[in-house]
C-alpha positions in Angstrom: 150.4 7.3 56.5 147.3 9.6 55.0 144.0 8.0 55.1 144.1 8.8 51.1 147.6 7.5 50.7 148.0 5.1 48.0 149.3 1.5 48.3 146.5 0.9 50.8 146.0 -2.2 49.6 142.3 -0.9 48.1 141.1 0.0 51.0 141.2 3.7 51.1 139.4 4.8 54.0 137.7 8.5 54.8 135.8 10.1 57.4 132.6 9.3 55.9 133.7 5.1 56.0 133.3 5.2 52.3 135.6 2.4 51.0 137.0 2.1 47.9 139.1 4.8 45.7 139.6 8.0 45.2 136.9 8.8 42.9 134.2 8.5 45.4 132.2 11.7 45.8 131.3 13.1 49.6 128.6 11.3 51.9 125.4 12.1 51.7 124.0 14.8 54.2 120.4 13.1 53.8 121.8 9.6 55.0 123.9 11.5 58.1 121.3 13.6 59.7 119.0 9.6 59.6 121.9 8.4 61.8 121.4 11.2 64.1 117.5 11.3 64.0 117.5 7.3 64.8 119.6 7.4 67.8 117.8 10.3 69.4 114.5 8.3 68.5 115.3 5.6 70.3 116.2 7.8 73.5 112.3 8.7 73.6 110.7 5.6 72.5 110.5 5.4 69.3 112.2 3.1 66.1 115.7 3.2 65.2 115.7 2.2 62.0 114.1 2.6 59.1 112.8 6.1 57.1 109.4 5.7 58.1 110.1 5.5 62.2 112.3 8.3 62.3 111.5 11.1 64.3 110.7 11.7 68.0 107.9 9.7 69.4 104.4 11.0 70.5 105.2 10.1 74.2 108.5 12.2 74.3 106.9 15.1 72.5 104.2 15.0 74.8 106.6 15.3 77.7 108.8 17.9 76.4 105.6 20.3 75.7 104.4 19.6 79.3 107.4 20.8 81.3 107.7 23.6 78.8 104.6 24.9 79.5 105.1 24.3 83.4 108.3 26.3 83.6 106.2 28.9 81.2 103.4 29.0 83.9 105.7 29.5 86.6 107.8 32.3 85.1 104.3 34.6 85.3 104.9 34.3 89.0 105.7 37.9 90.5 104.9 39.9 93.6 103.6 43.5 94.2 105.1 45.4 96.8 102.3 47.5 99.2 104.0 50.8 98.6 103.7 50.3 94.6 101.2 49.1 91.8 101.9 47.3 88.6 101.2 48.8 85.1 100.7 45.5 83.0 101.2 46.0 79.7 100.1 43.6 77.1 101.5 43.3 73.8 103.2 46.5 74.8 99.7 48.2 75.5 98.2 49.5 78.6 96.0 46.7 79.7 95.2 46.8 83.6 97.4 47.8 87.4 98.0 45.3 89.4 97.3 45.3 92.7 99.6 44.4 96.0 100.0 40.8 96.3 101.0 37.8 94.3 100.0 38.1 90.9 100.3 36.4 87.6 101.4 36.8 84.0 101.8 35.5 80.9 104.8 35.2 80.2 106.5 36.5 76.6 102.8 38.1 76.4 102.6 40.5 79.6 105.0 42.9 81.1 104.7 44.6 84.4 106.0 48.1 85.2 106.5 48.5 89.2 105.4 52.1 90.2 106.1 53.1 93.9 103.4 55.5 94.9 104.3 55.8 98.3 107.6 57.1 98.3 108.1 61.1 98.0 110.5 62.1 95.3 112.5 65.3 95.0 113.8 67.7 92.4 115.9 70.7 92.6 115.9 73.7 90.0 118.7 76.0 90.8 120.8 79.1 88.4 121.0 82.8 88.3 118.0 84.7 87.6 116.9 88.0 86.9 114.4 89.9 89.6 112.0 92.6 88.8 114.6 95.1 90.1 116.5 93.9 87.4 119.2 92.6 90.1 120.4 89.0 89.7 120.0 86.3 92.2 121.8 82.7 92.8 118.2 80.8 93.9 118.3 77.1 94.7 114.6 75.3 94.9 113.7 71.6 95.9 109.9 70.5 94.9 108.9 67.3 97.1 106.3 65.3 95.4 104.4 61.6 95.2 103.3 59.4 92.4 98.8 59.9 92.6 98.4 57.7 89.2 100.9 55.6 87.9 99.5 55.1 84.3 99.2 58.7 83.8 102.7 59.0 85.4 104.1 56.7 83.0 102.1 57.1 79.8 101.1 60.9 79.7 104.1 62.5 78.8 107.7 61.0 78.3 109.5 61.3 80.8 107.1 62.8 84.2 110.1 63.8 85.9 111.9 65.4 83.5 108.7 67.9 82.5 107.8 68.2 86.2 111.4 69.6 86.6 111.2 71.9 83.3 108.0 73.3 85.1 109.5 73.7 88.6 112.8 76.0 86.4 110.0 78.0 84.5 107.9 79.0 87.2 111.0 79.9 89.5 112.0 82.4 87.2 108.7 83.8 86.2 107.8 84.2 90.1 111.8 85.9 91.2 111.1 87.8 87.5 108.1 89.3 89.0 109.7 90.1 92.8 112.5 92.6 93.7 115.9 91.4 95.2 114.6 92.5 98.8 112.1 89.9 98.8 113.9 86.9 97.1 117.0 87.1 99.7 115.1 88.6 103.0 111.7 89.6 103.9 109.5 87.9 101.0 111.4 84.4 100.7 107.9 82.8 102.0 105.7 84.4 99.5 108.1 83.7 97.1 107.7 79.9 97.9 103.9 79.9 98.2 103.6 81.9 94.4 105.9 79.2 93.0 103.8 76.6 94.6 101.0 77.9 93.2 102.3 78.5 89.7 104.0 75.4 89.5 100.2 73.4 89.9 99.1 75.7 87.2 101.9 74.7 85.0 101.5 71.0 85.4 98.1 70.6 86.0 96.9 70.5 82.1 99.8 67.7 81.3 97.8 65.3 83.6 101.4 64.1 84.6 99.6 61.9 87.6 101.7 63.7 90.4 100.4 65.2 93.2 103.1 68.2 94.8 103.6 67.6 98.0 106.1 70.7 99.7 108.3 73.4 97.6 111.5 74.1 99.9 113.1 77.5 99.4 117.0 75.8 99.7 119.2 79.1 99.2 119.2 82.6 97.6 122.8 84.7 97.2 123.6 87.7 96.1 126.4 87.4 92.7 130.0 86.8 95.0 131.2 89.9 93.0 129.0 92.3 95.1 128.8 89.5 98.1 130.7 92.1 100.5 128.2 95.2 99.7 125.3 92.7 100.0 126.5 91.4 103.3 126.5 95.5 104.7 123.3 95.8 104.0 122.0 93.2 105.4 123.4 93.6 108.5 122.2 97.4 108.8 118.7 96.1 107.7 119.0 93.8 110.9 120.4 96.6 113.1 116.9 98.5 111.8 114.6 95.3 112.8 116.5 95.2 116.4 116.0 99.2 117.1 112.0 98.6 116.0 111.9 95.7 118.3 113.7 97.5 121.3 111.7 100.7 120.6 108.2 98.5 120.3 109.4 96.5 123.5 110.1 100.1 125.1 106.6 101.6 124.2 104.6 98.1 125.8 106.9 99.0 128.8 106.1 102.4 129.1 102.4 102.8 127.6 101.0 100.5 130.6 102.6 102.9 133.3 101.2 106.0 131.4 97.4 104.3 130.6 97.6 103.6 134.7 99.0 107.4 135.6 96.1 108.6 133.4 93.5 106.7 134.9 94.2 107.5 138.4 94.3 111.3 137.2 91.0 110.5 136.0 89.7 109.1 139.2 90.9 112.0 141.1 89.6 114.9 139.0 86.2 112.3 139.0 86.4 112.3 142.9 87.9 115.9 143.4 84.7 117.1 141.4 82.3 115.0 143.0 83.8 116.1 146.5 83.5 119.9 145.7 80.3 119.3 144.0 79.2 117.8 146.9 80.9 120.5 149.5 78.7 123.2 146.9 75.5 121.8 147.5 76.2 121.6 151.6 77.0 124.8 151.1 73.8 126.0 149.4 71.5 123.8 151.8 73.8 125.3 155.3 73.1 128.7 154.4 69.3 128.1 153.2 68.8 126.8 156.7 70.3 129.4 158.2 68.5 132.4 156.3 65.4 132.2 158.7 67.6 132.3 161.5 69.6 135.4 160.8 66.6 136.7 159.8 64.9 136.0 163.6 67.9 136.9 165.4 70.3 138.7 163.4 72.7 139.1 166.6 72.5 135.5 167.7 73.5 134.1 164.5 76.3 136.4 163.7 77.5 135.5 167.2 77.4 132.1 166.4 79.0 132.3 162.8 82.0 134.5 164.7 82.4 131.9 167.0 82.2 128.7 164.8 84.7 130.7 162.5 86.9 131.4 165.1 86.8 128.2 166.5 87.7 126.4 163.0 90.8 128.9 162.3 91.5 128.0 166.2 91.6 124.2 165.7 94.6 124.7 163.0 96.3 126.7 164.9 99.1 125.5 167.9 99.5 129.3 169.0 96.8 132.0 169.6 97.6 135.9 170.4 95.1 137.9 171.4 94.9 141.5 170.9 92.8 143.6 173.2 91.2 146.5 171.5 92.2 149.9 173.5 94.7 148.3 175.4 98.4 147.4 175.9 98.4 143.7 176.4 99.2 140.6 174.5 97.8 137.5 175.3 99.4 134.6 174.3 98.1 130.8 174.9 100.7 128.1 174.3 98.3 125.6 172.7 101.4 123.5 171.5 102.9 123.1 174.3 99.5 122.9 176.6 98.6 119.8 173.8 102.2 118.5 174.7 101.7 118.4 178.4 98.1 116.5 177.8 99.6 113.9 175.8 102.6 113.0 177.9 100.5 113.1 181.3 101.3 116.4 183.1 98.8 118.1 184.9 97.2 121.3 182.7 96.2 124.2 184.9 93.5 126.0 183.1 92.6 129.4 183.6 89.2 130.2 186.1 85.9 131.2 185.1 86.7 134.5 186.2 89.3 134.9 183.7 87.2 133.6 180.9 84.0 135.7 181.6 86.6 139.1 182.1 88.2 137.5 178.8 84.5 137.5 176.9 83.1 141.1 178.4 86.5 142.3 177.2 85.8 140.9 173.3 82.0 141.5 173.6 82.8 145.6 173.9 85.3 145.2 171.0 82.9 143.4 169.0 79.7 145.8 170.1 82.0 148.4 169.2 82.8 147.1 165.8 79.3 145.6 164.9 76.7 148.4 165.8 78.8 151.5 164.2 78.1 152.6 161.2 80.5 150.2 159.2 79.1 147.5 160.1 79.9 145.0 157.6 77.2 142.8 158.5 74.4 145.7 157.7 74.7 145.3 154.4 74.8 142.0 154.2 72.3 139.8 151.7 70.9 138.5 155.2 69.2 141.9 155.8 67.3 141.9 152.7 66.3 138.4 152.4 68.3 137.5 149.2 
């Protein structure tokens, strides 16, 4: 049966426990939420009935504000890491960084930004580009770089990455725009590096973007794969060029030594060969001064004695002597070889007798008389004879 059904007997019932018919109006909202305010009342202390003790009590209150604000005070709790610093902002304003450590906050009031400042970043910048040459290059870049101030890193500029990337792409191609294709792909690839370096700082530098660039990598740099092949040919005849230089340079350290030492011992002997016959010269000069007075005291004496110290140095050089007897017939011929030979391996040497040697000098005294005191005479017009 409905709780509105009639034939209740009169006692209708409804949710609201209004009895009587079914002319009575909805329950009041102002007498419902009492109820509820009563019963929660009397949880905490206070009256449960009656207008005027509704409510909650001061004692309750007191003790929901109190844990409140302890779990409010312990939510600002937070640590900062030794590798990063905090940007607390206040309000949504720049107020202060927080240093490493266990810090503090106000909650709902403060929020704190973790920076690292330790860690080094990288960004790449990479495409097709035109060189000076007007040839284009495939160049891939990698900039390596660390966070220096974190509030100009996160307040200067929107997003510091993002422009520190846009610079790294637009001074890559200014610096490959202003090189030839040579020195992007080979020989220039460190110059290349160091000029982006450098014009990469001067890009940056007036943003203030709190970033301090740490290395520029030169990753890659290709030739278009359409003219890969052609590329590749020349760069293997460009090696071939750098290994014939080296070979040739290793061949001229090899050889230029052996030459400098060759020309330096020339030297020495043309030094030692002209201070030998220089020296020969002046013995010369001071032999024959000496002997002037002599030849001029005894003019026969001395050019006996030059004939015989001539003789006797042609003599020494020789191992066979002929003699030729003016006016006569006869041969002599002394064996010095073999008379040396029989001297040196112990055999007795007969040696011819005085006689001999005195017949041999009258005999080459007459010859020489003969020669000397006729009218050619080579020795009478010598420059003995007149003092020169």
């Amino acid at each position: 049966m409905a709780w509105n059904e009639p034939g209740n007997n009169g006692n209708d019932n409804d949710p609201w426990k209004n009895r009587g018919g079914r002319d009575q109006g909805p329950p009041d909202l102002d007498e419902v939420f009492r109820k509820f305010s009563n019963k929660f009342g009397g949880l905490f202390g206070g009256k449960s009935g009656g207008g005027s003790g509704g409510g909650l009590g001061g004692a309750g209150m007191t003790f929901i504000l109190l844990i409140a604000a302890i779990v409010w005070a312990l939510s600002g709790i937070y640590t900062v890491k030794e590798a990063e610093r905090g940007i607390v902002l206040q309000f949504g304003q720049f107020d202060r960084i927080a240093e490493p450590g266990l810090r503090w906050k106000m909650t709902f009031i403060e929020q704190v930004i973790p920076i690292d400042i330790e860690a080094v970043r990288s960004l790449s910048a990479s495409g097709f580009m035109l060189t000076e040459d007007e040839n284009v290059v495939s160049v891939e870049f990698e900039v390596q770089y660390r966070v220096m101030d974190p509030r100009l890193y996160k307040f200067s500029v929107t997003d510091a990455d993002h422009s520190l990337q846009q610079s790294l792409d637009s001074a890559l191609r200014y610096v490959v725009g202003h090189s030839r294709m040579d020195q992007v792909l080979t020989t220039g690839r460190e110059l290349v590096r160091q000029r982006t370096w450098d014009e990469l700082n001067k890009i940056i530098e007036p943003y203030n973007l709190g970033i301090l660039v740490t290395d520029v990598n030169f990753k890659d740099s290709r030739p278009p794969a359409e003219v890969k092949d052609a590329f590749d040919d020349a760069i293997a005849a460009q090696e071939d060029e750098e290994r014939f230089i080296r070979e040739a340079e290793a061949y001229a350290r090899e050889i230029e030594p052996r030459a400098r030492g060759q020309v330096t011992r020339m030297t020495q002997e043309a030094e030692a060969y002209r201070e030998r016959v220089t020296l020969e010269a002046r013995g010369e000069v001071e032999r024959f001064a000496k002997l002037l007075p002599e030849y001029q005291a005894a003019k026969e004496v001395t050019r006996q004695r030059l004939y015989i110290d001539a003789m006797e140095e042609v003599l020494t050089n020789s191992a066979k002597v002929i003699v030729d007897v003016k006016g006569g017939n006869n041969m002599m011929y002394l064996p010095l070889d073999k008379i040396m030979g029989q001297a040196g391996s112990g055999g007795q040497i007969t040696l011819p007798s005085k006689n001999d040697i005195n017949e041999l000098r009258k005999t080459l005294g007459q010859s020489r008389n003969s020669s000397v005191n006729g009218g050619n005479d080579r020795f009478s017009q010598d420059r003995f004879n007149n003092g020169r």
